[in-house]
PAPATOR-714995 format. One record per atom (N, C-alpha, C): residue in three letters; x, y, z; atom name. Coordinates in steps of 0.05 Angstrom, whole numbers, plus 5000, padded with zeros to 4 digits. Example, Ala and Ser with C-alpha at 12.3 -4.5 7.8 and 13.67 -1.06 7.14 Angstrom:
# PAPATOR-714995
REC    r     X     Y     Z   a
REC  ALA  5264  4886  5156   N
REC  ALA  5246  4910  5156  CA
REC  ALA  5264  4934  5156   C
REC  SER  5257  4955  5142   N
REC  SER  5273  4979  5143  CA
REC  SER  5258  5001  5157   C
***
This chain:
# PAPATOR-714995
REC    r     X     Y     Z   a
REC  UNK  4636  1725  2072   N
REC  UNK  4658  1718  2089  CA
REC  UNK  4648  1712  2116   C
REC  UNK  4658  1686  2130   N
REC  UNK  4653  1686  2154  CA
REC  UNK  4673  1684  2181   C
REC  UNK  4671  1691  2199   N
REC  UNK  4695  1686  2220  CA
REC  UNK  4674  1676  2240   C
REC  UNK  4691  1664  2254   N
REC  UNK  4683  1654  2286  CA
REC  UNK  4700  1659  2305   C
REC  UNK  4694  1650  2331   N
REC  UNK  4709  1656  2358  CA
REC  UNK  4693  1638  2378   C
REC  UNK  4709  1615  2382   N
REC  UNK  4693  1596  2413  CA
REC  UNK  4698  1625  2441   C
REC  UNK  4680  1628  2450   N
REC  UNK  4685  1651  2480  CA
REC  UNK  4682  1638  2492   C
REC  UNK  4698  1642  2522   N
REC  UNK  4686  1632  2549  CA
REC  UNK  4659  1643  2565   C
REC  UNK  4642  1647  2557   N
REC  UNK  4634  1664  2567  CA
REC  UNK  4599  1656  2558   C
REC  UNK  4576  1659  2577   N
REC  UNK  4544  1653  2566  CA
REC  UNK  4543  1660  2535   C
REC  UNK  4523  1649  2520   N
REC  UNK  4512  1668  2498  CA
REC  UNK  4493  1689  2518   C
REC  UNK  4483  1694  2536   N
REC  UNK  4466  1725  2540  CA
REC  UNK  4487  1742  2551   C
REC  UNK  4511  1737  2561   N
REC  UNK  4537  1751  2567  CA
REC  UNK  4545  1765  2534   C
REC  UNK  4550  1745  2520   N
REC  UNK  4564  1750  2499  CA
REC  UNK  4542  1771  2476   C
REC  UNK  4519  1766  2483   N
REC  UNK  4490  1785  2470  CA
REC  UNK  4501  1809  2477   C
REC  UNK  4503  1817  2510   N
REC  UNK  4504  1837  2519  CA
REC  UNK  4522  1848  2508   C
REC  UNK  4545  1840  2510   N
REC  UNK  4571  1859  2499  CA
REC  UNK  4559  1867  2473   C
REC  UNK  4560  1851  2450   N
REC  UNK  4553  1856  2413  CA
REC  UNK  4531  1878  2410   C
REC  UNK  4506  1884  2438   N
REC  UNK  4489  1892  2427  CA
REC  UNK  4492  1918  2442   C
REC  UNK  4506  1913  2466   N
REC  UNK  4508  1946  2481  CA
REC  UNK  4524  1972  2451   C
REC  UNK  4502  1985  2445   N
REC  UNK  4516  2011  2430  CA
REC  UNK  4531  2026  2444   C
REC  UNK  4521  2034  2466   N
REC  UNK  4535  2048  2483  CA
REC  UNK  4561  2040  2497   C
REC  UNK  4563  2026  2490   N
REC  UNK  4593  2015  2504  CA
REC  UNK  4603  2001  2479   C
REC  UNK  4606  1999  2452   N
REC  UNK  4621  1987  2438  CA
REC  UNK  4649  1998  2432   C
REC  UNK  4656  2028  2431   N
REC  UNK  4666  2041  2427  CA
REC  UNK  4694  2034  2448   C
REC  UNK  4685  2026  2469   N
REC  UNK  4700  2013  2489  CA
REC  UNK  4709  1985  2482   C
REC  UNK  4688  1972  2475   N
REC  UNK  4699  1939  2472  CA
REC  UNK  4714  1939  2442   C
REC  UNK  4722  1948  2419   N
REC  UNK  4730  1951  2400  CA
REC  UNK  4747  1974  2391   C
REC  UNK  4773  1972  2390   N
REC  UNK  4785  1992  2391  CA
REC  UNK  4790  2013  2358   C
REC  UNK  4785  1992  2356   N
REC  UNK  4777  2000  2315  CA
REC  UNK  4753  2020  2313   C
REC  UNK  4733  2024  2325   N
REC  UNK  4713  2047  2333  CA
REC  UNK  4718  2064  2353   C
REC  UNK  4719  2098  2337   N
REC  UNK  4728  2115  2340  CA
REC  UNK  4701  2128  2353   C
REC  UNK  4688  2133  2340   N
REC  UNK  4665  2136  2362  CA
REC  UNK  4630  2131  2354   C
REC  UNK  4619  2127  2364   N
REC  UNK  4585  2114  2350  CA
REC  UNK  4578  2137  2364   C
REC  UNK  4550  2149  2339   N
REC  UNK  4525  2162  2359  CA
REC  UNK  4504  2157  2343   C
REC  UNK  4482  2152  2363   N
REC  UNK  4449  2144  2361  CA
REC  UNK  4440  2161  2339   C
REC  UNK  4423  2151  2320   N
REC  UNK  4401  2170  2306  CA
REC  UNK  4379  2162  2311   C
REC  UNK  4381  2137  2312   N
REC  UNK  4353  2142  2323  CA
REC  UNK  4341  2106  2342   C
REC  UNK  4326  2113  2360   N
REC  UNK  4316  2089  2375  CA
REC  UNK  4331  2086  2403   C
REC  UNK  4323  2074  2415   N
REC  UNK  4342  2065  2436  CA
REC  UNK  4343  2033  2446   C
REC  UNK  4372  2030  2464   N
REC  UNK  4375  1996  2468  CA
REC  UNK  4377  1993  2447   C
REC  UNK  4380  1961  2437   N
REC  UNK  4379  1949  2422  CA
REC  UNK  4350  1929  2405   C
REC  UNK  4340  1939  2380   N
REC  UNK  4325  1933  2373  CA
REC  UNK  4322  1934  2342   C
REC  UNK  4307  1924  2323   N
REC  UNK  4302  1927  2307  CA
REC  UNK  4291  1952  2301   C
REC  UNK  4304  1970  2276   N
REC  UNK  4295  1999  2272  CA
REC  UNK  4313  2022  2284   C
REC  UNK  4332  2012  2302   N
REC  UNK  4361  2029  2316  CA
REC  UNK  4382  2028  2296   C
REC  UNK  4378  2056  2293   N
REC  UNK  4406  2072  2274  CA
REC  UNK  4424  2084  2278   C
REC  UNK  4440  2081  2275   N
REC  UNK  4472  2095  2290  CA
REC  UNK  4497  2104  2264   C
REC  UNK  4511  2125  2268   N
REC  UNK  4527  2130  2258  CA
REC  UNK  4555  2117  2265   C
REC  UNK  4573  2097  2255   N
REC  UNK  4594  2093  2272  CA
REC  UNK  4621  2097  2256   C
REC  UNK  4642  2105  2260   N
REC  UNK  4671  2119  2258  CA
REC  UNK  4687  2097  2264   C
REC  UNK  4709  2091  2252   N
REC  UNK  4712  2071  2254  CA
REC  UNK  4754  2084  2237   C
REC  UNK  4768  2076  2252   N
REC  UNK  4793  2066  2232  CA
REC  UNK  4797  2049  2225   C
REC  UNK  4803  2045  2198   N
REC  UNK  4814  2031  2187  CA
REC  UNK  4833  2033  2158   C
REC  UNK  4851  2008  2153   N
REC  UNK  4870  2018  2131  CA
REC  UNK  4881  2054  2128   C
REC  UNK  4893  2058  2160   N
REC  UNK  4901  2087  2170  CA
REC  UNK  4886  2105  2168   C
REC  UNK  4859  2100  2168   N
REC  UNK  4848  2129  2156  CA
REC  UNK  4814  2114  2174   C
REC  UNK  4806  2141  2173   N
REC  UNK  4772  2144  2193  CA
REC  UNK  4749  2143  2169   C
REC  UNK  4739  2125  2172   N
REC  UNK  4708  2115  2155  CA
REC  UNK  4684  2119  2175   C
REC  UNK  4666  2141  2157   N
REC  UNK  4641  2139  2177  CA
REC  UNK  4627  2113  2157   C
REC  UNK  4605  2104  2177   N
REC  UNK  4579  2087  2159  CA
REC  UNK  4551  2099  2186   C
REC  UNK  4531  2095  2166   N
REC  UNK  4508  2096  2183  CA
REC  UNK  4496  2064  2177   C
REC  UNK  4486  2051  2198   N
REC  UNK  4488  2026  2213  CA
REC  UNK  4456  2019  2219   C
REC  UNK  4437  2001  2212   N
REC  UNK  4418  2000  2222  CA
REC  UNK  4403  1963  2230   C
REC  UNK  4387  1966  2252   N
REC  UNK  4392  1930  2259  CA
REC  UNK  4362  1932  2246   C
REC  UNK  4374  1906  2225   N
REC  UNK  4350  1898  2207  CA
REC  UNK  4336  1872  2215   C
REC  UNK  4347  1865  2235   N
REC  UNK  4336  1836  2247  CA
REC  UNK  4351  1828  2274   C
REC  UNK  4328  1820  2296   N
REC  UNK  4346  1813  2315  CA
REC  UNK  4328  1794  2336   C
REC  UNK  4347  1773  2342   N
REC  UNK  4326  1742  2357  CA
REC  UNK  4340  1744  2379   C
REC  UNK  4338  1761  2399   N
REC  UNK  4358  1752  2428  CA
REC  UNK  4352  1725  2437   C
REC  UNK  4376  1722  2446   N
REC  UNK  4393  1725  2441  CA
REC  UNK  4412  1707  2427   C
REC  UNK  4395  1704  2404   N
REC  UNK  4408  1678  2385  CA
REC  UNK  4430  1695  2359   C
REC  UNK  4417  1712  2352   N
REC  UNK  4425  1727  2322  CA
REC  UNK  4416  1759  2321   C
REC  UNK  4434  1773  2301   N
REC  UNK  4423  1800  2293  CA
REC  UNK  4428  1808  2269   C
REC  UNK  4421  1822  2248   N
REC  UNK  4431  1832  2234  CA
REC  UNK  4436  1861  2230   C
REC  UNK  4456  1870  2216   N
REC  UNK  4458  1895  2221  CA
REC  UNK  4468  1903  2184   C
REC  UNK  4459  1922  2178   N
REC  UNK  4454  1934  2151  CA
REC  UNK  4470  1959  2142   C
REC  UNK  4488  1966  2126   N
REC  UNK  4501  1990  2121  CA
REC  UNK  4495  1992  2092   C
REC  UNK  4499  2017  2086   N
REC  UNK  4505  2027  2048  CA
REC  UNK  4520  2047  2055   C
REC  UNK  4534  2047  2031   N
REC  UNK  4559  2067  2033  CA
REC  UNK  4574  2069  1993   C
REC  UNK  4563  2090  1987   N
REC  UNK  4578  2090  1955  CA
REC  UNK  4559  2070  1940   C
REC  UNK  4549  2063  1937   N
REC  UNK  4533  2049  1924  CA
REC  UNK  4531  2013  1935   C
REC  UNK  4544  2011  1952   N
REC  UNK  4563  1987  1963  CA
REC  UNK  4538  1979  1988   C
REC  UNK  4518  1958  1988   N
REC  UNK  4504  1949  2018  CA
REC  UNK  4526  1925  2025   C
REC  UNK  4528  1925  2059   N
REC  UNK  4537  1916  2072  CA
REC  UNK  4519  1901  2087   C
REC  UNK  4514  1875  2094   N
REC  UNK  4496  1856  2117  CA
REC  UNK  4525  1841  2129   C
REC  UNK  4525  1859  2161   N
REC  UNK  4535  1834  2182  CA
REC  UNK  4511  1821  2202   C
REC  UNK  4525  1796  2192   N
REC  UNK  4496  1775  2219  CA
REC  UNK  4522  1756  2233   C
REC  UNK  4508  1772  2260   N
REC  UNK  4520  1752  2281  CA
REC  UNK  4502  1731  2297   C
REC  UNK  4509  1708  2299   N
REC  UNK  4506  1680  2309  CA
REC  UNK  4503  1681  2332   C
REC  UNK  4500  1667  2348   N
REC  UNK  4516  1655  2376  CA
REC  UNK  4505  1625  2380   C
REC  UNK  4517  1611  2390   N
REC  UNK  4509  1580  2393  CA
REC  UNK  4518  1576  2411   C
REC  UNK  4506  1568  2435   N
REC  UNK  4514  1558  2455  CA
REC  UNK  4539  1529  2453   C
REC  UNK  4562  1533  2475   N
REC  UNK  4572  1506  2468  CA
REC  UNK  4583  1502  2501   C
REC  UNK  4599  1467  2506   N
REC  UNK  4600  1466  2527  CA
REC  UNK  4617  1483  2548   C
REC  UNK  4643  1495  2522   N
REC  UNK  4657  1515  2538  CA
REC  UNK  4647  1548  2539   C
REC  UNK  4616  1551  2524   N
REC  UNK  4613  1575  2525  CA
REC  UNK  4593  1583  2508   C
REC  UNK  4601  1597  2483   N
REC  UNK  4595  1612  2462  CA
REC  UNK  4611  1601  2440   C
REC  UNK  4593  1598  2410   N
REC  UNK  4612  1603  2395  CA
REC  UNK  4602  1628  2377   C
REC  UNK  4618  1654  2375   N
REC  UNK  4596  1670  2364  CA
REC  UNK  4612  1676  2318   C
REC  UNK  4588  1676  2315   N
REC  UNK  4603  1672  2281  CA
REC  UNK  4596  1701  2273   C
REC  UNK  4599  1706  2260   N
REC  UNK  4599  1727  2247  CA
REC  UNK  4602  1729  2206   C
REC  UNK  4574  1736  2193   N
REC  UNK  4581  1732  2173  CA
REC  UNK  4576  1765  2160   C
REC  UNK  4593  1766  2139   N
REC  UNK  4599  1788  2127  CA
REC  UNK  4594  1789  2098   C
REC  UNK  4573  1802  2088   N
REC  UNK  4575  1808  2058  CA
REC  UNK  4574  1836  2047   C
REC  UNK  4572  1844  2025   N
REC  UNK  4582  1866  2020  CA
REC  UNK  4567  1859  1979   C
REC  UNK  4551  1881  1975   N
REC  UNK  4536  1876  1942  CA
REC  UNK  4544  1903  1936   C
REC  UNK  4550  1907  1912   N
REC  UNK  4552  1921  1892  CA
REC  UNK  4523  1919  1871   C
REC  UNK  4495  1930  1866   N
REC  UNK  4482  1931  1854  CA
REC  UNK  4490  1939  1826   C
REC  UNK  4513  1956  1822   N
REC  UNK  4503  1977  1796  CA
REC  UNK  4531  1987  1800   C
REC  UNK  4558  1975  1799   N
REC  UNK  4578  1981  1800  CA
REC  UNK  4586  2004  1780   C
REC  UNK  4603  2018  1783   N
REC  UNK  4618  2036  1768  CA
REC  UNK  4641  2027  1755   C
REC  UNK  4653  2038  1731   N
REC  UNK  4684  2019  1719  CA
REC  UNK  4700  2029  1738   C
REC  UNK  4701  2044  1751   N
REC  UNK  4724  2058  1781  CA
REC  UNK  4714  2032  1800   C
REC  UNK  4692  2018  1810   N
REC  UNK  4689  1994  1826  CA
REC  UNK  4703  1974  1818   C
REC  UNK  4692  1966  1790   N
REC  UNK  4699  1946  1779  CA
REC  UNK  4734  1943  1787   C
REC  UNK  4744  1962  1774   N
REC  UNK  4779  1965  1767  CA
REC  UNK  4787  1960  1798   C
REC  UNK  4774  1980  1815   N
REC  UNK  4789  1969  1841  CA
REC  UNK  4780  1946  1860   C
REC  UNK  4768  1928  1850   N
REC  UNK  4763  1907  1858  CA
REC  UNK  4776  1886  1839   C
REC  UNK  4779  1888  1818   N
REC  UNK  4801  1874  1813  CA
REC  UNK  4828  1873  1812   C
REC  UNK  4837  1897  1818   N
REC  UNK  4870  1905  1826  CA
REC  UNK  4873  1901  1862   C
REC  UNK  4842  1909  1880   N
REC  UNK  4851  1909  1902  CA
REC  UNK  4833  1890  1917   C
REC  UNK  4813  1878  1905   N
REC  UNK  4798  1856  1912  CA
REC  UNK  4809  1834  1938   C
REC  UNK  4827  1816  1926   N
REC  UNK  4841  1800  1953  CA
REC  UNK  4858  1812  1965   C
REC  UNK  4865  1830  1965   N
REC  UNK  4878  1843  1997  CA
REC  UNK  4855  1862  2002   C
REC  UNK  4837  1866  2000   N
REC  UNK  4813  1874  2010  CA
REC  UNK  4806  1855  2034   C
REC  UNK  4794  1834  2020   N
REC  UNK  4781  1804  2032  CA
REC  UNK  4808  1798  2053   C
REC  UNK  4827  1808  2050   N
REC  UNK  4844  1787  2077  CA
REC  UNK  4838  1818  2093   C
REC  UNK  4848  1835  2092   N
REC  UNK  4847  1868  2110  CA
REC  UNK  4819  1862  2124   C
REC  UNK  4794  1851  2111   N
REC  UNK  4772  1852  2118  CA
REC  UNK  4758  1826  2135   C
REC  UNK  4776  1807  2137   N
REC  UNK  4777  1778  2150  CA
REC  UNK  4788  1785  2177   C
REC  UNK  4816  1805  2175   N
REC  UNK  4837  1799  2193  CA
REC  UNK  4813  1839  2211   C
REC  UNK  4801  1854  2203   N
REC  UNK  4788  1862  2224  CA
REC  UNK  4762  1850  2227   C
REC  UNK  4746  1837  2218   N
REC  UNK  4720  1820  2241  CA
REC  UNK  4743  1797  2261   C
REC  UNK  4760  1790  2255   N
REC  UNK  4778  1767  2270  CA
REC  UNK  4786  1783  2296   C
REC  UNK  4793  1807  2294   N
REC  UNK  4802  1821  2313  CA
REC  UNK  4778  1835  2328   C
REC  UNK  4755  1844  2312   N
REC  UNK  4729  1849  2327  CA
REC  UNK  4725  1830  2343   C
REC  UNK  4725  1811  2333   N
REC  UNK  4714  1781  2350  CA
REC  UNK  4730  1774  2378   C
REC  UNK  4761  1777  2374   N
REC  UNK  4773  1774  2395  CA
REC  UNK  4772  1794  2418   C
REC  UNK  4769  1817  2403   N
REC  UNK  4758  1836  2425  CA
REC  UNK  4735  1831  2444   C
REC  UNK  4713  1827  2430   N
REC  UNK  4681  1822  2443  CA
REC  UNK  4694  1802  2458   C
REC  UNK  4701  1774  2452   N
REC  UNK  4714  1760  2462  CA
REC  UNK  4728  1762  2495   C
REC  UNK  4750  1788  2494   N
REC  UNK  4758  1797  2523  CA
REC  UNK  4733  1807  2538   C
REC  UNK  4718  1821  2528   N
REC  UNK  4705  1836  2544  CA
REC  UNK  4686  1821  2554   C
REC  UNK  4674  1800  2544   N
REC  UNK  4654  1777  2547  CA
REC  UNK  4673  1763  2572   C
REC  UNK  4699  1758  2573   N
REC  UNK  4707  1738  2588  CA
REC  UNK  4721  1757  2608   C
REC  UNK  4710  1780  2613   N
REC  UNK  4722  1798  2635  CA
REC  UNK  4749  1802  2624   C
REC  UNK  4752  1802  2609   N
REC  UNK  4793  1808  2608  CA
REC  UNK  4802  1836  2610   C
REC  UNK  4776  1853  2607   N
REC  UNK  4769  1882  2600  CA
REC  UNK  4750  1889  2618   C
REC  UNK  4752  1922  2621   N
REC  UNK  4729  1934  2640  CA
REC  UNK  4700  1936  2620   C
REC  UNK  4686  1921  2636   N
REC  UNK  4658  1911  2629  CA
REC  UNK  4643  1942  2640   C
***
């Protein structure tokens, strides 16, 4: 899955916000709270626990950046239940700013019939619930990139 968002705002503005750990918690109101395990700044090999609401209810994941080109791209890596997660964010410079993308996948290696069943009973309202929060992540980073929010 992918989303985007044109920002007003530099790509090394728009780096800063996505990559500050320490302040995400602030720019995203959907994170309940992040803490470090290990590394510091932002770099390849920094692991973090992050809390997060969603679908009414609090999800931890532990979070680790598996690749990162400042300030062009990053990736960032989860597993959870048997389930790996890769988000990679973009940025492309454009004339009004940024456009930053954001792509989202999500593998099942070795599913369970409990996976299977609920991915096919809850599969596409999964994929929209899961479109409509990176859309809202994005618009967030978004304010905070274009000052709309305390930086």
């Amino acid at each position: 899955m992918s989303v985007e968002r044109e920002i007003a705002a530099t790509v090394e503005r728009v780096w800063d916000i996505i990559t500050d750990l320490d302040y995400a918690a602030e720019v995203i109101p959907a994170i309940v709270s992040l803490e470090r395990l290990e590394g510091e700044g932002y770099e390849v090999g920094v692991r973090w626990r992050e809390t997060r609401k969603m679908w009414g209810r609090e999800e931890t994941e532990e979070m680790e950046v598996v690749a990162s080109e400042p300030p062009r791209s990053t990736s960032i890596h989860a597993e959870s239940r048997g389930t790996e997660y890769l988000t990679v964010y973009t940025l492309e410079p454009t004339e009004a700013g940024t456009l930053l993308v954001c792509d989202f996948s999500a593998e099942t290696p070795n599913p369970g019939p409990a996976q299977r069943i609920g991915w096919f009973v809850f599969g596409k309202a999964g994929m929209r619930a899961t479109r409509k929060a990176l859309d809202q992540d994005l618009a967030h980073i978004a304010e905070a990139a274009e000052g709309r929010t305390a930086a």
